[in-house]
Backbone as numpy.savetxt, mean C-alpha at the origin, in Angstrom:
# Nx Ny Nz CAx CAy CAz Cx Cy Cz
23.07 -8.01 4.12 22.57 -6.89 3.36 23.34 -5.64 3.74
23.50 -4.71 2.81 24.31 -3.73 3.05 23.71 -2.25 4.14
23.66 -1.84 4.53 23.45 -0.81 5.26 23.37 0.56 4.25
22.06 0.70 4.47 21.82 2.16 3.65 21.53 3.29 3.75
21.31 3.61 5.61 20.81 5.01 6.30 22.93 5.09 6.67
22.23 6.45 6.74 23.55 6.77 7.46 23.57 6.83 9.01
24.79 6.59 9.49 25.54 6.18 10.81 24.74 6.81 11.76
24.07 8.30 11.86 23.78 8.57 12.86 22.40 8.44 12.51
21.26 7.48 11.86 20.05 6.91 12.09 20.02 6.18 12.93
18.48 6.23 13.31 18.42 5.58 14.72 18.09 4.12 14.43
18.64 3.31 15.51 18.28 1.67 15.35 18.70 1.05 13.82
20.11 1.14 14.07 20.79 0.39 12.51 20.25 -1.01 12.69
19.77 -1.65 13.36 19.45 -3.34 13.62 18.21 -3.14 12.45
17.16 -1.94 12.29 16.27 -1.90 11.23 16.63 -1.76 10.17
17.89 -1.46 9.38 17.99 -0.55 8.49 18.47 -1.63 7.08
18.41 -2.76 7.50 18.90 -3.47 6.29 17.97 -3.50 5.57
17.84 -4.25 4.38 16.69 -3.88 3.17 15.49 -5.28 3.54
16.52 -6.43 4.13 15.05 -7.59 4.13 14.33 -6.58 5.15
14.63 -6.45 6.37 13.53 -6.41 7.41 12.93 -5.04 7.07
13.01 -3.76 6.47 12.57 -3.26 6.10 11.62 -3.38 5.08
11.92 -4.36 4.22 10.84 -5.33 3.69 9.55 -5.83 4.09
10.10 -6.36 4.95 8.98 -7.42 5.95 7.88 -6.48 6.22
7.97 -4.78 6.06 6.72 -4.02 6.75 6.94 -3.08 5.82
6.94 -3.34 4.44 7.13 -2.03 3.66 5.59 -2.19 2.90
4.81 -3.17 3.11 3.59 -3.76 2.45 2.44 -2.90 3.87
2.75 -3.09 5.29 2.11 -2.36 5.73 1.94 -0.97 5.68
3.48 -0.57 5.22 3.89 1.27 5.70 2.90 1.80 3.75
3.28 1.00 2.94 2.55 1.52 2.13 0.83 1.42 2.11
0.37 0.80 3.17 -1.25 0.55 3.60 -1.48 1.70 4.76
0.07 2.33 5.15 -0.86 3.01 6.27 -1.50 2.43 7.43
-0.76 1.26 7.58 -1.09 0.65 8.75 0.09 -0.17 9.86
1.16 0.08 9.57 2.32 -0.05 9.85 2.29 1.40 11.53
1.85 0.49 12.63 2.09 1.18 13.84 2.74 0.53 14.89
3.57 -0.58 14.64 4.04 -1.02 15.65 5.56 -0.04 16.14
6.40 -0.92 16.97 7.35 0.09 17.67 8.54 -1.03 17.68
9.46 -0.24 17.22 10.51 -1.45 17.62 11.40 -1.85 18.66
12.61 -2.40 19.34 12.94 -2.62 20.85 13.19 -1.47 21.35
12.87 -0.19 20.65 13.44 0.93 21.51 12.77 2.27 21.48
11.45 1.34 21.12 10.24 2.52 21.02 9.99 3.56 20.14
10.93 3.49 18.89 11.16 4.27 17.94 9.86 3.61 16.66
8.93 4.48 16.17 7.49 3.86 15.60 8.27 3.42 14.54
7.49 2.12 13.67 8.52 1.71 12.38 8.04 2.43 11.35
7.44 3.73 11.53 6.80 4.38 10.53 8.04 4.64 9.76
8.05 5.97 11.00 9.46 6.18 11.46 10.83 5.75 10.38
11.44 4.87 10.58 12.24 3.91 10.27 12.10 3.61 9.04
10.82 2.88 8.62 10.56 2.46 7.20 10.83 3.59 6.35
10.37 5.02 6.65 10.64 6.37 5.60 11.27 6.91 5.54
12.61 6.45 7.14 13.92 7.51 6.75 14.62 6.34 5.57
14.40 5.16 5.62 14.81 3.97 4.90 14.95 4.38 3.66
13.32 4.07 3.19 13.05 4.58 1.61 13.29 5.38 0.91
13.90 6.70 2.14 14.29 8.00 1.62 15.55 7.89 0.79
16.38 7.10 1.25 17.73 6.75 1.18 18.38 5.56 0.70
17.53 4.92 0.56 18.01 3.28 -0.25 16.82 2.80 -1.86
17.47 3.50 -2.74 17.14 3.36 -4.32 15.92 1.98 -4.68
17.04 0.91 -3.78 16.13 -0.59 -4.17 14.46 -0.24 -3.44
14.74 0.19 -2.16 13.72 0.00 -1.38 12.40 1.17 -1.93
13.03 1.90 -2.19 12.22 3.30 -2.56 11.45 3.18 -4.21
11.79 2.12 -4.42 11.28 1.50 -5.76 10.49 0.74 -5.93
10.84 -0.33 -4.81 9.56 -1.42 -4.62 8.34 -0.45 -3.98
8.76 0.24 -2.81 7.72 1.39 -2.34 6.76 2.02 -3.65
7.49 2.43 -4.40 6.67 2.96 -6.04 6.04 2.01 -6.48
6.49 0.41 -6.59 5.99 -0.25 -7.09 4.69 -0.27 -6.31
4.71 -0.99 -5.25 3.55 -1.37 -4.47 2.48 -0.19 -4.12
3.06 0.94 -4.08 1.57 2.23 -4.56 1.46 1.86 -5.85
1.57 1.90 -6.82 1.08 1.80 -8.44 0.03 0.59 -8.05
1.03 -0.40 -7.62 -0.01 -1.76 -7.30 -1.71 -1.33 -6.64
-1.54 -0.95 -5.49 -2.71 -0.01 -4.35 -3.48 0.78 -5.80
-2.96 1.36 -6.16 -3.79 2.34 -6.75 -4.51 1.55 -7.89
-3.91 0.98 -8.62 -4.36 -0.03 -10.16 -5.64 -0.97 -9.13
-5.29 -1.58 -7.58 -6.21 -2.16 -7.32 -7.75 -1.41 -7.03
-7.12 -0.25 -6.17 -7.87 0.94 -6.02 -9.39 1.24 -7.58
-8.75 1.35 -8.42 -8.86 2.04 -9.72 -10.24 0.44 -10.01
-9.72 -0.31 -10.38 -10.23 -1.69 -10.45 -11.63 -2.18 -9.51
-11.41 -1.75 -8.01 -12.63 -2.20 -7.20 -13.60 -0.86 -7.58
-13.08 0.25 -8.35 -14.25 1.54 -8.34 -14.74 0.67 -9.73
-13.93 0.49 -10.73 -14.86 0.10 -12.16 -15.43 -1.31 -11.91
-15.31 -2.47 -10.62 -16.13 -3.12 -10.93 -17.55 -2.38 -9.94
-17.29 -2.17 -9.11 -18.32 -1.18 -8.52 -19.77 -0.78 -9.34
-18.66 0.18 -10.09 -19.44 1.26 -11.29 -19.97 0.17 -12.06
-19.52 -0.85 -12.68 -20.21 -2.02 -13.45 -21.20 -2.68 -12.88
-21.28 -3.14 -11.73 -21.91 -3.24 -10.72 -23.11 -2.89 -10.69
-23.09 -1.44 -10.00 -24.37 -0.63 -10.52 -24.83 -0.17 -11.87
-24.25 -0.42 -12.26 -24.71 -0.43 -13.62 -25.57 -1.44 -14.24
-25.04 -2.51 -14.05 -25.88 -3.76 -14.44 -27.19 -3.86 -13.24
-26.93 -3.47 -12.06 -28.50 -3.73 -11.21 -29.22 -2.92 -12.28
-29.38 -1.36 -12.29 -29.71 -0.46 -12.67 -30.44 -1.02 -14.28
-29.44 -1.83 -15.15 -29.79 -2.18 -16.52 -30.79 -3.35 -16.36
-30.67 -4.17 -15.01 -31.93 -5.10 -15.04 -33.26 -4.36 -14.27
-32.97 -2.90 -13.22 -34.13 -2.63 -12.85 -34.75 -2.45 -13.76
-34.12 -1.66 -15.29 -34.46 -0.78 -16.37 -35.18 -2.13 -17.12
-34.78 -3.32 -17.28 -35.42 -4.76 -18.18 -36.75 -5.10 -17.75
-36.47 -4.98 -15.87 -38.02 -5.52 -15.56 -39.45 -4.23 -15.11
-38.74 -3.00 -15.25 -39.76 -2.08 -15.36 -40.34 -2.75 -17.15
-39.39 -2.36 -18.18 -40.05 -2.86 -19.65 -40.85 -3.66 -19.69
-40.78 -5.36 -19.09 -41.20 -6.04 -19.34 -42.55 -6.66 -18.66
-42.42 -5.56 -17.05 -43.47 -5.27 -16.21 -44.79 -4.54 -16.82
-44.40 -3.31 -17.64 -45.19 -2.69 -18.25 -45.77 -3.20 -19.89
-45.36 -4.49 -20.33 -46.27 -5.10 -21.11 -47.37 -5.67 -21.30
């Protein structure tokens, strides 16, 4: 893979696009805290990455759109959710009061 930070980034052994890969699913969760052989956080690393390499900084877009559409999705089944308890409390008050 080609090298896409420039020369004076730290820890070029991170900087290719697979292994930046491998934790671009955590760094977009916000949970990406490990450290790599030289104690440099891969937060770190993963965002001078993305800053600077087109492919990577795309899938990054992709996979927030992804987060968020899932995001968006667990609120409307939620909201459906309560909605339907709410539409059967509303059935058996009716049918209580007959």
């Amino acid at each position: 893979m080609a090298q896409h930070l420039p020369p004076d980034a730290p820890v070029a052994s991170l900087t290719d696009c697979a292994h930046i890969r491998m934790h671009l699913d955590a760094f977009v969760d916000g949970e990406l805290t490990a450290f790599d052989g030289h104690d440099h956080p891969l937060t770190e690393l993963v965002g001078a990455h993305v800053r600077v390499c087109e492919p990577c900084a795309r899938l990054e877009r992709q996979l927030q759109a992804l987060r968020a559409a899932l995001r968006a999705l667990a609120r409307r089944e939620q909201t459906t959710a309560c909605a339907s308890d709410a539409l059967r409390r509303r059935a058996a008050q009716i049918l209580a009061s007959r």
